[in-house]
N, C-alpha and C positions, 0 to 999 in steps of 0.2 A: 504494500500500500504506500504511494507517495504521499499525500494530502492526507491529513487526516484535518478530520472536524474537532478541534478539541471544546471549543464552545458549542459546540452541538452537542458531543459527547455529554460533556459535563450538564448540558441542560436536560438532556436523555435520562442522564442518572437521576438527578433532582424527581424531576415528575417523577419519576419511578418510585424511590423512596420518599418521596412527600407522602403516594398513598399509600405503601408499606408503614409511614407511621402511624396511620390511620387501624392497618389491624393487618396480620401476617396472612389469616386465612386464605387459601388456596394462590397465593399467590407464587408459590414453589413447587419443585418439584421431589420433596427430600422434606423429611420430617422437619417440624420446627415447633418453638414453645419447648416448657418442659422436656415431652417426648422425645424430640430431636437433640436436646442439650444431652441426655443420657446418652443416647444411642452414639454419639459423636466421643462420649467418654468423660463426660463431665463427672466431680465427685457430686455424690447425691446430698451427702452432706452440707456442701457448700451451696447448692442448689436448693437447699431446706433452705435456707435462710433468705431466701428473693422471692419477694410478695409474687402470689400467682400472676396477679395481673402483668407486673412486669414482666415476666419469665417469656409469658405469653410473646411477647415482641420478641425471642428471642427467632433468628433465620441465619445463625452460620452456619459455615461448610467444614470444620473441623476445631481441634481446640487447642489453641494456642499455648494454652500451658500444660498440656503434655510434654511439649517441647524441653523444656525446663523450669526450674523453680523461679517464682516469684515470692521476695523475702520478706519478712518485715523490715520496714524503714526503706523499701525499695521506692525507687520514683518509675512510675510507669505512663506511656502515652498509648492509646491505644488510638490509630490512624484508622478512623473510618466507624467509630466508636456504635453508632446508632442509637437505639434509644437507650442503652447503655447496661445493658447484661453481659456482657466481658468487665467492662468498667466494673461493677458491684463489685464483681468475683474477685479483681484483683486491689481494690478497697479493702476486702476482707481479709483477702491475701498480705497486703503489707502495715496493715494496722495504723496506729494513731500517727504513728513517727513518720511513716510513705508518704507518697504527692501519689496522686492520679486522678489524671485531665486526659482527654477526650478530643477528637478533631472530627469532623464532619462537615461532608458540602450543604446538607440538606438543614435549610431550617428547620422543615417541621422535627428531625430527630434532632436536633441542635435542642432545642425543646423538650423533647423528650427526654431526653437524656438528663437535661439541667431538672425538671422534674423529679426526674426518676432515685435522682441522686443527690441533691439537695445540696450543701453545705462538702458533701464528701469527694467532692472530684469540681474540675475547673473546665467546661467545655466550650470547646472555641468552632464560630465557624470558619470553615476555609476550606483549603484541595491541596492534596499530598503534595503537591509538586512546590507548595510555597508552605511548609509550616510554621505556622505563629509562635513558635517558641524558641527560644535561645541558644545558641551552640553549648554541647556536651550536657542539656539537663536532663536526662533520662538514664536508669539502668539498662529498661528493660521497653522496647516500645511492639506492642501485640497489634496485630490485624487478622481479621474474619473476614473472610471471603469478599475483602475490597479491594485488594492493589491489583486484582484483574482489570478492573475497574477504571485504571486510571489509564487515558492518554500519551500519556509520558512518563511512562515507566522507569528510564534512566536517571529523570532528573527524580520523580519520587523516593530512587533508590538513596540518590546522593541528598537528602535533604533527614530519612531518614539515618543515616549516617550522620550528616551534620549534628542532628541534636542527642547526637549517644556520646555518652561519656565516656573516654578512655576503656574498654572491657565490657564495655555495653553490649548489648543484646537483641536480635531479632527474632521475635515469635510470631512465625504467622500461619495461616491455614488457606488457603486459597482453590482457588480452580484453575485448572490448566490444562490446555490443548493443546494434545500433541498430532503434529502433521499440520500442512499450509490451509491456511483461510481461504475460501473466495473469494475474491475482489469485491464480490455482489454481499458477500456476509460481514466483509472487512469494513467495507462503509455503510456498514448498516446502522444506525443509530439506534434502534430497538434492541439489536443483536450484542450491541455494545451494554445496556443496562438489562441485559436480561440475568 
């Protein structure tokens, strides 16, 4: 693909998750809520502890902290946060002494999320390829099934580099396609947020 639309793109996502913050229902193809948080390998335990309603917005594709530990007193950004059921978990995960803040293109989960979590995480809006936060302030920066997502994947990569501190850490979960796109899939805008 030469051109790509990244302002189409990015507006393709938005709609998309504007109505996914509205309710997950049928709008995947792969468990979500609860259900899906287990199946994926979530602890159940940690999962006790997130009001059902939130849970319910939960729609990742795998779980990031299987990857590795997140500690207490950890700083954590989670890139593409949503309504913010990774955020909780690793709230819980790093206790009173940790940071975790949140990034999101989509207002309405920008919302959601600041909702969802109150006082206990710091949620910015914005798009991976420009992060609003400072060189080296994270241990540990988590993404769910979003940096498919993004347009410009190089520069996402280097920005989430940018704000890891010296030993920092990427945990993420994603989807990926292996073998060439068609041109006609490649600039597809739909195809891009689905």
């Amino acid at each position: 693909m030469n051109h790509v639309d990244v302002n189409g793109i990015r507006e393709a996502v938005r709609k998309r998750y504007a109505d996914v913050a509205g309710s997950t229902a049928g709008r995947f193809q792969y468990l979500t809520g609860r259900a899906g948080a287990l199946a994926l390998g979530y602890e159940k335990p940690l999962l006790d502890e997130i009001d059902d309603d939130i849970l319910s917005a939960f729609c990742g594709v795998g779980s990031p902290f299987a990857l590795g530990p997140v500690r207490p007193g950890d700083a954590v950004l989670d890139v593409g946060c949503g309504a913010g059921v990774d955020l909780l978990i690793a709230a819980l995960l790093v206790g009173r002494n940790g940071r975790v803040c949140g990034l999101d293109l989509t207002p309405e989960m920008v919302e959601k999320a600041r909702t969802n979590l109150g006082p206990r995480a710091e949620i910015a809006l914005g798009t991976a390829e420009a992060i609003p936060f400072e060189d080296g302030s994270f241990d540990v920066v988590i993404s769910n099934g979003v940096l498919n997502l993004s347009p410009l994947k190089e520069q996402t990569y280097r920005e989430i580099y940018r704000v890891l501190r010296p030993g920092g850490r990427l945990q993420l979960a994603d989807i990926v396609v292996r073998g060439d796109i068609a041109p006609e899939v490649a600039g597809n805008l739909d195809a891009w947020s689905d």
